[in-house]
N, C-alpha and C positions, 0 to 999 in steps of 0.2 A: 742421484744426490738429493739431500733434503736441505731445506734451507729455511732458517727462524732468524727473526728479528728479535732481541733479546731485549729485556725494559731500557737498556741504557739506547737502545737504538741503533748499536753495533750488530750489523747484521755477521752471521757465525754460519758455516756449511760444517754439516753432519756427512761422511763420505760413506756411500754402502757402493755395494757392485751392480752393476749393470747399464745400460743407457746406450743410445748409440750414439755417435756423434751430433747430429742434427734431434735428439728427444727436446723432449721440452724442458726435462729436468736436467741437460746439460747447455741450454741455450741460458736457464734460469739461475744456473749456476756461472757460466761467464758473466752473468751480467751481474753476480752478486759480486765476483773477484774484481767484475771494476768498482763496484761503489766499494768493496774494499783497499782497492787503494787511492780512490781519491778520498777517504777517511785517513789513510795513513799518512799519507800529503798533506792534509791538512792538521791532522794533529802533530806533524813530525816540526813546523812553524810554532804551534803555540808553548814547545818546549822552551823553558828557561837556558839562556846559557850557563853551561858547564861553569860555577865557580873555582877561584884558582886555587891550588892544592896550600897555600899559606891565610888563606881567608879563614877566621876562626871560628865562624859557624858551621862549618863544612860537613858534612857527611858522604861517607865512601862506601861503595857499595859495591860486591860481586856478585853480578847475577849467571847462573848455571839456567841454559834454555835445556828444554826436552833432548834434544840432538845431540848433546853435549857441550856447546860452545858456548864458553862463559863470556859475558861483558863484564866492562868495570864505568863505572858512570861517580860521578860527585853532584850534590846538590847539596843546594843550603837548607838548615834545619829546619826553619821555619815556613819551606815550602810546600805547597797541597803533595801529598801520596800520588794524586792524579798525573802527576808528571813522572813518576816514575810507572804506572800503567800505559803511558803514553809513550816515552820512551821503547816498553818493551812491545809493546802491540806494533810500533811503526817501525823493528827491524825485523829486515828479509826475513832470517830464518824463526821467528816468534809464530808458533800457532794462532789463530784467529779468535781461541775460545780458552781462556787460561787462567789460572790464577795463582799467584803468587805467597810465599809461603815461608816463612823461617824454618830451621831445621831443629833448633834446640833454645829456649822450648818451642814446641812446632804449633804455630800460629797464622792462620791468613792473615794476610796483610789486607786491608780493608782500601784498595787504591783506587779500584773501578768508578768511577761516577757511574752513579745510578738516578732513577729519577728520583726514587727516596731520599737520596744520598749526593746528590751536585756535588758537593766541595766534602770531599773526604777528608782527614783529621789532618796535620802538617806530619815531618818524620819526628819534628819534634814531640809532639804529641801523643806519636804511638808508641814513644818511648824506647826510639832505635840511638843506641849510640854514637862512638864516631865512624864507627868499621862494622857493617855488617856482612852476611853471605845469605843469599834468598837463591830460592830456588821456583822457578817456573814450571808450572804443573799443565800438560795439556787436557783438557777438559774432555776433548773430544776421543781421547784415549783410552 
């Protein structure tokens, strides 16, 4: 296994064949899988709660992960894109290295915090209506 630290700081494993149990590169690899979930623990707290479905700023979103297994999430319009990468990086079945994307017209969705990039645009701002459908791309794929 290979293992990088990406600019936002979110460390991402690359999976190739071989190792034995006790290598180096699988000792360096468990210990990436824990800083990756005490990442996901702590970004899964700084998510906003879910607005209620009669709240008028609201936005509804279906997301389709790699696996097939779609979520459905609402947030309010005015809130940073980074909670909806936050969101999808802090469930179970989400790949570690992904990016998110419309389907028509097909567009990245610009949500990662980078260190370029801290506070990404709001949903309002990238100009998502009140229903969209996104689809989760694995990187590592």
């Amino acid at each position: 296994m290979l293992w990088h630290v990406s600019p936002t700081g979110y460390t991402h494993m690359s999976r190739l064949a071989g190792g034995s149990p006790l290598s180096p590169t699988n000792i360096a690899a468990t210990s990436v899988h824990k800083e990756l979930q005490r990442q996901k623990i702590e970004l899964a707290s700084q998510i906003p709660e879910e607005p209620p479905l009669e709240h008028p700023d609201t936005i509804r979103l279906m997301i389709k992960l790699p696996a097939g297994t779609r979520l459905e999430r609402r947030f309010k319009r005015e809130e940073s894109l980074k909670f909806l990468y936050h969101f999808v990086f802090c469930h179970p079945e989400s790949p570690d290295c992904f990016q998110i994307v419309t389907n028509f017209p097909r567009r990245v969705v610009p949500c990662e915090p980078t260190e370029n990039n801290p506070e990404p645009p709001s949903f309002s701002d990238f100009g998502f209506g009140k229903s969209e459908m996104l689809f989760v791309q694995d990187m590592d794929a």
